[in-house]
C-alpha positions, 0 to 999 in steps of 0.5 A: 500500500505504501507505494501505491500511495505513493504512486498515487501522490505523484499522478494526482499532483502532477495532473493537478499542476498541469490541470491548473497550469493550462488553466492560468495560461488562459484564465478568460477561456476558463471564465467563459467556461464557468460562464457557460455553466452559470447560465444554464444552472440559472436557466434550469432554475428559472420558475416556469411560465405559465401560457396565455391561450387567447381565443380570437372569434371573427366574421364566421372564423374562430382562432385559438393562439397559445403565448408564452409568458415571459418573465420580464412582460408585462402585458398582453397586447394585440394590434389590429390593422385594418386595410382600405375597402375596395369593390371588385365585380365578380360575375354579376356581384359586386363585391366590397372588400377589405383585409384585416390582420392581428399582429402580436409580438409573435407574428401575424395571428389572423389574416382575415379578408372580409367579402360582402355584395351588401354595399350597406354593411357597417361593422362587425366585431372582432373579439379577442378572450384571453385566459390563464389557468382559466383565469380571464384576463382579456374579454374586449372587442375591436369594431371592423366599419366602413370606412377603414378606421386604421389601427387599434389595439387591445391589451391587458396588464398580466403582471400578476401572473408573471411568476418571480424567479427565486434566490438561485437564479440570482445567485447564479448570475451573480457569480457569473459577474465573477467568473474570472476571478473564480476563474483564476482562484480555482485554476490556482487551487488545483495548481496549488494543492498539486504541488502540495501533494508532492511536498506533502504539506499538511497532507490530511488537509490537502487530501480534504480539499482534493477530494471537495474539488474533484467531488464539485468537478464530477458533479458538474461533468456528470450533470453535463453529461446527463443534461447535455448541456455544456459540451467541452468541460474546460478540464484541461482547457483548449489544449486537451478538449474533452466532452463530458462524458470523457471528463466525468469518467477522467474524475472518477478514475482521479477520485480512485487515486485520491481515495488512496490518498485520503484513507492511507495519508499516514503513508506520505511523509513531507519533504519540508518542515511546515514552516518552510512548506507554507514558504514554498507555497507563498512563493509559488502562489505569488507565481502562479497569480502573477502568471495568471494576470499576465495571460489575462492582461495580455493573451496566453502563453502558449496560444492552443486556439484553432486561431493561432499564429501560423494556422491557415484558417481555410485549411482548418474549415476542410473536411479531410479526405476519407471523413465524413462531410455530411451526417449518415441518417436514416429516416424511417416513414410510415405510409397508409393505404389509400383503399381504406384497409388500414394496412400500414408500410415502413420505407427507410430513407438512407442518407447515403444511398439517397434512396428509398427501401422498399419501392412502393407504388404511390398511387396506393399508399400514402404518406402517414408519419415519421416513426424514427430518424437514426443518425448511424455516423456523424460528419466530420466537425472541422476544427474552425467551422463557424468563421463567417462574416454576415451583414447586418441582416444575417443573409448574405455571408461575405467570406469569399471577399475576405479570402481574396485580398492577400493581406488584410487586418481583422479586427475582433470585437465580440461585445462592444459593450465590454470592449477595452475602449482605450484601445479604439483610438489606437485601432482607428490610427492604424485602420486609416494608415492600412488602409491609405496604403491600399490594404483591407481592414475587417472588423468582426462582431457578435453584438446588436447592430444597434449596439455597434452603430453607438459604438460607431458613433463612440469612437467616431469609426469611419475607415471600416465596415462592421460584420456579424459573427458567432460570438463564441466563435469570436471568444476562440479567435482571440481572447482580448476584447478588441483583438488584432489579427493580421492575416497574410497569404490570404488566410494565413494568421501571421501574428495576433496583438491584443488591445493591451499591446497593439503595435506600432504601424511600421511593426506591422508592415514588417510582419506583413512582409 
């Protein structure tokens, strides 16, 4: 037992150190990973809605809508738009017609054209009966006359019934404004309690705290596994991703060996005196934060981000030969008989073989259901996958102009509401003297486009265009907040500076040389 304890001592402290280590090297990448796992505790415990089923009755037509209620209404309303009369002759009728729709935040609820041949028609009624948990909340009528009387609406206040999210909620987008520095305290705790181990520094007291930590770890994996809800854990940061499942399995395994650990303790024997031992780890401590800052401050050391300098971005968005470039589904459809029997045939689409299995005759069967689709293999995900560049409007992505200058400067700006706005002066020097010598400067955001327009106006921006990316994509290029990437031989990262340590123009052209 002596020396699988101590076996156990050294493995566990190591991967605690390079577990920390990775970490503190990107401090940011770990917060938006605690982030992530915030918000979807915070969602999970979010008190559930109750709907509005509202009953719309119109000229012989009746319309049932189901509106969700959302924690932050405050009201229900309904507009009801009623367009000009005009007369049209059908055969010996004539006709006077109108349309009348009833928009609500959703959409448009009922488009109803109203058609009459009696040329002394006045009005009719619209109702609107609007209930929640058989409760009435709404009970009004709109009057559709001649002539056309525009737009009207109908609302209720439905405050009541919006129910308040308890203390959990809040607790847990306050410590997602706190993300960094838990962020950086835990990636220090691992890191900490590693070189603990192999000093064997209080080793009852730092068997403890491994255990408390790799127990909140395995929870977190486990619920992310179960739910599906965070897809990368963040264990070992972007150097060694894993999903959680693999990571939950990783903790177990740790957990075996820190059980060891903890019931046999008596068998690891410190290498320094106490005193001396909480001067070593004082020291380290100092080293570690300091590490920490700086990688926060500035970018990560060592830069594992599929953006990195030297990546040819286009080769990393291939599917290599010999990989899947589409998912293997195979959809299973249920078609009845046309003659009334009853009788019920299964065809199976393959994805693959883009066809139909078994054949059948059309003209006697029809379509029924979908009763299964399975997924035999997955499509190959490439490494970059979601690096586009779209309007405003998100329908037209403009990725094909960007390949076709050989140089250019991307400007990363993932949230202008949190951008290092001291650094924007700095960036607008160096766009205008880009640009005057002929070269392309692009800009890429997640945030509203009426967000940027303020920002735009901010800092006085008129030597670049703004376009629309995925912001978790955005986070991964580059994890300063606005971030420089000059990119050379049309997609190739030649160099990366963060908002922190933007460069001088001359170090610039050097780099693009």
């Amino acid at each position: 037992m002596k020396y699988l304890v101590q076996f156990s001592r050294v493995l566990v402290g190591l991967l605690f150190i390079l577990s920390g280590l990775l970490k503190l090297n990107d401090p940011t990448g770990f917060s938006y990973k605690l982030e992530e796992y915030f918000a979807v505790f915070a969602g999970d415990v979010e008190a559930e809605q109750d709907s509005i089923q509202t009953y719309i009755s119109f000229y012989s037509d009746d319309s049932l809508i189901v509106t969700p209620i959302h924690k932050r209404d405050t009201a229900i309303e309904f507009v009801v738009s009623q367009g000009e009369w005009r007369t049209e002759v059908l055969g010996t009728d004539t006709l006077f017609r109108c349309t009348v729709d009833v928009l609500y935040e959703g959409g448009v609820v009922v488009s109803q054209g109203i058609a009459t041949p009696d040329s002394v028609w006045e009005s009719s009624d619209l109702r609107f009966f609007s209930e929640i948990n058989k409760t009435t909340v709404l009970n009004q009528t709109v009057t559709i006359a001649k002539p056309s009387l525009g737009t009207q609406s109908v609302s209720a206040d439905i405050r009541a019934y919006v129910k308040p999210d308890g203390w959990a909620v809040g607790l847990f987008n306050w410590l997602a404004d706190y993300a960094l520095f838990m962020a950086i305290f835990v990636s220090w705790l691992e890191a900490i309690l590693g070189f603990a181990l192999l000093i064997g520094w209080q080793r009852r007291f730092t068997a403890w705290l491994l255990v408390l930590l790799t127990a909140f770890f395995t929870f977190l994996t486990l619920y992310s596994w179960v739910y599906n809800k965070v897809t990368d854990c963040g264990c070992f940061g972007d150097a060694l991703p894993m999903n959680p499942e693999e990571s939950f399995y990783k903790n177990v395994v740790i957990g075996v060996f820190i059980a060891i650990i903890f019931f046999w303790n008596k068998h690891i024997k410190p290498i320094f005196s106490n005193p001396f031992g909480v001067k070593v780890l004082t020291i380290l401590t100092l080293l570690l934060v300091g590490f920490s800052m700086y990688c926060r401050h500035y970018l990560p050391l060592v830069d594992f981000l599929h953006y990195s300098e030297g990546t040819d971005i286009r080769e990393g968005m291939k599917v290599p030969d010999g990989e899947r470039a589409t998912d293997h589904v195979q959809t299973t459809y249920v078609y009845s008989a046309k003659d009334g029997s009853g009788a019920t045939i299964e065809v199976v689409y393959d994805s693959d073989k883009n066809s139909f299995e078994p054949k059948i005759d059309y003209k006697k069967w029809k379509y029924d259901r979908v009763k299964e689709e399975k997924t035999i293999a997955e499509a190959y995900e490439p490494p970059i996958h979601d690096f586009a560049f779209y309007n405003a409007d998100q329908d037209n992505n403009y990725i094909d102009d960007f390949w076709k200058a050989d140089k250019k400067l991307l400007l990363i700006i993932h949230d202008v509401d949190k951008a290092n706005k001291k650094a924007m002066k700095r960036v607008n020097e160096l766009a205008k003297q880009w640009k005057e010598d002929g070269y392309e400067f692009w800009a890429l955001t997640a945030s509203a486009k009426n967000d940027v327009e303020e920002f735009r106006h901010e800092h006085q921006i008129s030597d670049f265009e703004f376009y629309y990316g995925d912001n978790t994509n955005l986070k991964s290029i580059i994890r300063s907040n606005p971030g420089l990437l000059l990119i050379t031989d049309t997609s190739v990262v030649a160099k990366v500076w963060p908002s922190t340590r933007l460069p001088k123009y001359k170090k610039i052209l050097k780099a693009a040389e």
